[in-house]
C-alpha positions as YAML, in Angstrom:
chain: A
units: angstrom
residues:
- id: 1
  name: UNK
  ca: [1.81, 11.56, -19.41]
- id: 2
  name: UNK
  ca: [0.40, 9.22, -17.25]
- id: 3
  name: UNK
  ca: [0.29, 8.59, -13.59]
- id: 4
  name: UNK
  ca: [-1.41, 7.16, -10.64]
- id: 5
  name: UNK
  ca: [-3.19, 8.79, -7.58]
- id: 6
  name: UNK
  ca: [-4.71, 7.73, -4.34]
- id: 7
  name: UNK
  ca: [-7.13, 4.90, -6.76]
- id: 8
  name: UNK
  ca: [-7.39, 7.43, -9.75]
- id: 9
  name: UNK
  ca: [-5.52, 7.94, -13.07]
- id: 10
  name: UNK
  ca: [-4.66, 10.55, -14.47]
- id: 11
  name: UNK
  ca: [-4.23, 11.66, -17.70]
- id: 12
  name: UNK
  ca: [-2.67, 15.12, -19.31]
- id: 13
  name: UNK
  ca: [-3.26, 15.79, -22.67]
- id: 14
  name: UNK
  ca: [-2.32, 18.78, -24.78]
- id: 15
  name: UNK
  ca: [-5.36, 20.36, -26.09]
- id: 16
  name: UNK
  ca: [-3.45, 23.18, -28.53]
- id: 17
  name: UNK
  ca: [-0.49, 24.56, -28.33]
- id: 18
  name: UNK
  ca: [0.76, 24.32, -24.47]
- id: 19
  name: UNK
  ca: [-2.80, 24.20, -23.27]
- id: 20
  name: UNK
  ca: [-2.44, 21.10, -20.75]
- id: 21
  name: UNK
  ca: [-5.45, 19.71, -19.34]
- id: 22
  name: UNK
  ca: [-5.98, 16.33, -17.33]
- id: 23
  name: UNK
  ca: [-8.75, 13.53, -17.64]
- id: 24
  name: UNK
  ca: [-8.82, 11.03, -14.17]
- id: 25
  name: UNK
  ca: [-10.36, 8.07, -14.18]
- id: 26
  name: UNK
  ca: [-10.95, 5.34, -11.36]
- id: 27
  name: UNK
  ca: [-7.87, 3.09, -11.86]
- id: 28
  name: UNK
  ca: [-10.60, 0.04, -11.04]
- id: 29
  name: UNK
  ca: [-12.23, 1.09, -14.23]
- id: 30
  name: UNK
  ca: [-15.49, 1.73, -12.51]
- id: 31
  name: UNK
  ca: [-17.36, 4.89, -13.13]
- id: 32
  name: UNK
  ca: [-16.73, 8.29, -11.38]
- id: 33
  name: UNK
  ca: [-20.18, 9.17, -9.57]
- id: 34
  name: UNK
  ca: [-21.11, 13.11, -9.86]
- id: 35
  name: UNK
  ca: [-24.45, 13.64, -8.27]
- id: 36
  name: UNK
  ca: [-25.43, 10.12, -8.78]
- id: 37
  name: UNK
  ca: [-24.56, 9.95, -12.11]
- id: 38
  name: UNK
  ca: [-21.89, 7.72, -13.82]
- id: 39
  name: UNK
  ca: [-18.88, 9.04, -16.08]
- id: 40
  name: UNK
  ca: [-15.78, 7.04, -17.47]
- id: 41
  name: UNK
  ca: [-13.69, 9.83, -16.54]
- id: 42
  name: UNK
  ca: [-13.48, 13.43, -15.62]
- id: 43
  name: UNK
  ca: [-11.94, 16.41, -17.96]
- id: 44
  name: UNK
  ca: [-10.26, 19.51, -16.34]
- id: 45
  name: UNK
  ca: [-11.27, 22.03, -18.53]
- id: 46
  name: UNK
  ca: [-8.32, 24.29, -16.92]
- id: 47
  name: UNK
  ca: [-5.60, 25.25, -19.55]
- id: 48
  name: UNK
  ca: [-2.31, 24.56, -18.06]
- id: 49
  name: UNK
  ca: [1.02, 25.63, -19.23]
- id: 50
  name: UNK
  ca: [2.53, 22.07, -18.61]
- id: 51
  name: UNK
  ca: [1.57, 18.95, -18.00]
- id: 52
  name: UNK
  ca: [2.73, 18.78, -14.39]
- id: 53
  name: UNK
  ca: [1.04, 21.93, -13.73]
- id: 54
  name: UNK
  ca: [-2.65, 19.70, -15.10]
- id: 55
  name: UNK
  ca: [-1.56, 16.57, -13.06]
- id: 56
  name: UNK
  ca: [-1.10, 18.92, -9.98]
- id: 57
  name: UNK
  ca: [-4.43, 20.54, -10.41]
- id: 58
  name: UNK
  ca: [-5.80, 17.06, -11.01]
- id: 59
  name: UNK
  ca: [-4.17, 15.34, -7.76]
- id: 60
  name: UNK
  ca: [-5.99, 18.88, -6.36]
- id: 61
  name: UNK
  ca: [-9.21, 17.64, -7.08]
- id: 62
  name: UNK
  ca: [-9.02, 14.09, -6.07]
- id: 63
  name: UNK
  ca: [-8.14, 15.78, -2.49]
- id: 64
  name: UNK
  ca: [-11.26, 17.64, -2.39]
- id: 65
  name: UNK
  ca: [-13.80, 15.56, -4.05]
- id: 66
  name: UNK
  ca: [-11.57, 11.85, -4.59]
- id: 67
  name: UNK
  ca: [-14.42, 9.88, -1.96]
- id: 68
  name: UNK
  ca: [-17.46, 11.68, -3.75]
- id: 69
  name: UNK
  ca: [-16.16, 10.32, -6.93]
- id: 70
  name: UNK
  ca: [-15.66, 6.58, -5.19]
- id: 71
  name: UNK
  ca: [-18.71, 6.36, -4.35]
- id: 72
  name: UNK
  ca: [-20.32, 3.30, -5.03]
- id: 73
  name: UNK
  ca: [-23.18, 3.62, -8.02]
- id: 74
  name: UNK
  ca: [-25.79, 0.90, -8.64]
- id: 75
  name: UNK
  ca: [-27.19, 0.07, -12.06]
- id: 76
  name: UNK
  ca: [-30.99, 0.92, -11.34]
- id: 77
  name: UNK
  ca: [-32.82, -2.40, -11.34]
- id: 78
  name: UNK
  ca: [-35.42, -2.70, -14.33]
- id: 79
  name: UNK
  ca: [-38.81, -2.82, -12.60]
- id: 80
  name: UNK
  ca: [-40.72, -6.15, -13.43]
- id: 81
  name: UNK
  ca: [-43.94, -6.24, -15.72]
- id: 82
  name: UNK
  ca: [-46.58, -8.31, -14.34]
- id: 83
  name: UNK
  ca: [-49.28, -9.37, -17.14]
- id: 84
  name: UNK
  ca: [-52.74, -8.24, -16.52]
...
């Protein structure tokens, strides 16, 4: 299951036997920043007993952290070599 949030997708997955959990990603494809670093996406580890329960929880955390994940990230720029 499959759905779309304020910019973010989310994903539940089963992960054993009615153990729901939820992966989001940026629907723009660009990395979620977490402290300045980039992911692809983000895994709930929270065990839900349904898949709308793990979208729910997901939507929950876009709410509270959906513009800290937005935020933009640079590529650091290589720093030049200069012969000697």
């Amino acid at each position: 299951m499959t759905c779309l949030y304020d910019g973010f997708d989310i994903e539940s997955f089963e992960a054993g036997r009615d153990l729901w959990h939820a992966r989001i990603r940026r629907a723009d494809q660009t990395p979620l920043v977490i402290d300045g670093m980039p992911f692809p996406a983000l895994e709930l580890g929270f065990a839900w007993p349904s898949p709308d329960a793990a979208i729910a929880d997901a939507r929950s955390h876009i709410d509270h952290f959906g513009r800290r994940y937005a935020a933009a990230w640079q590529m650091p720029q290589a720093k030049s070599r200069t012969a000697p």
